[in-house]
C-alpha positions, 0 to 999 in steps of 0.5 A: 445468517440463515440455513446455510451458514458456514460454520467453520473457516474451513467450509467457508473457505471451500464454498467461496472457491466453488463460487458460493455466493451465500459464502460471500455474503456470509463472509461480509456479514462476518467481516465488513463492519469491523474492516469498516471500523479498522479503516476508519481508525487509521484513515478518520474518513467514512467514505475512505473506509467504505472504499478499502471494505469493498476493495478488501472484498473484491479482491478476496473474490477474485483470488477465491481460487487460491485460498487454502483451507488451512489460511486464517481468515482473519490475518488473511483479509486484515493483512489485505485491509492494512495495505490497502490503508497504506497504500490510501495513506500513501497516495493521500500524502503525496497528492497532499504535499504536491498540493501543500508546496502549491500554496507555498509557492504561488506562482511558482510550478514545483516542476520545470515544465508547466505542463507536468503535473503530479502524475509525472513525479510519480512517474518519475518516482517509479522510474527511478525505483526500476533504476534501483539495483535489484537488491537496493530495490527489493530493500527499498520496496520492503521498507517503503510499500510493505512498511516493514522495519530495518530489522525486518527486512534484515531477517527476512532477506538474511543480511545484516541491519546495517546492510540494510540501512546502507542500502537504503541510504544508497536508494533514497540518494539514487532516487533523489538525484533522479527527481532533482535532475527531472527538476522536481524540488528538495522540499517535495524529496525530504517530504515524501521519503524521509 
């Protein structure tokens, strides 16, 4: 690693907030092969796994000022990785599906309006969550983009488990009356939320 290694995450951590780019590259050295195998492991595609390193590493740069010294670096930048995988899963899955019901259902737009595309269901999507009662949609937003459990957004927002269940049985049935109405299909609700 060279002369000026950084040897503790520490010195690490300071060098990166100074703008050090041989810290950023130490970092890299000591990080990007094993987030490169992490990716892989959940998304079984190379250049899927090549896009959530540099992502992983791009943001860490641009939020350089903000680390602490007393932040592992690990959970930190592994915490990053994994939402980043998430979030490649979830858009994958979605794009999919909207694909899938297309060969299901040749001929037959899974919208109203043949000039919607999948652009508008997120849209739509989206929309439907800002709806959402602001208790309703922090719930939902914990359970379906930080992929947390009933339990533990019960805990992390001192209510009960049971609360949270009804909450979200209350946001999936909002949103989907809002997809219905903008002519989108049930198959495409129970396959995207359930």
């Amino acid at each position: 690693m060279g002369e000026n290694s950084f040897h503790t995450n520490q010195e690490l951590i300071l060098k990166l907030k100074e703008g050090s780019s041989e810290a950023f590259q130490e970092l890299f050295y000591q990080y990007g092969k094993r987030i490169h195998r992490f990716s892989i492991g959940y998304l079984k595609n190379i250049q899927e796994a090549e896009e959530i390193v540099q992502e992983v590493f791009l943001k860490v740069w641009n939020v350089r000022d903000t680390l602490t010294s007393d932040k592992s670096l690990d959970s930190y930048i592994f915490t990053i990785a994994k939402n980043a995988i998430l979030n490649t899963i979830r858009k994958s899955k979605n794009e999919q599906l909207y694909l899938d019901y297309e060969k299901l259902h040749p001929g037959k737009n899974i919208l109203l309006d043949e000039e919607l595309d999948f652009r508008e269901l997120e849209r739509v999507y989206k929309q439907s969550i800002e709806q959402l009662s602001p208790k309703r949609k922090i719930i939902f937003l914990l359970s379906r983009e930080k992929n947390l459990s009933n339990a533990e957004i019960a805990a992390q927002l001192g209510i009960s488990v049971k609360t949270v269940e009804n909450q979200m049985t209350s946001a999936l049935a909002q949103i989907k009356k809002e997809l219905f109405s903008a002519g989108f299909s049930g198959l495409i609700f129970f396959e995207l939320f359930l």
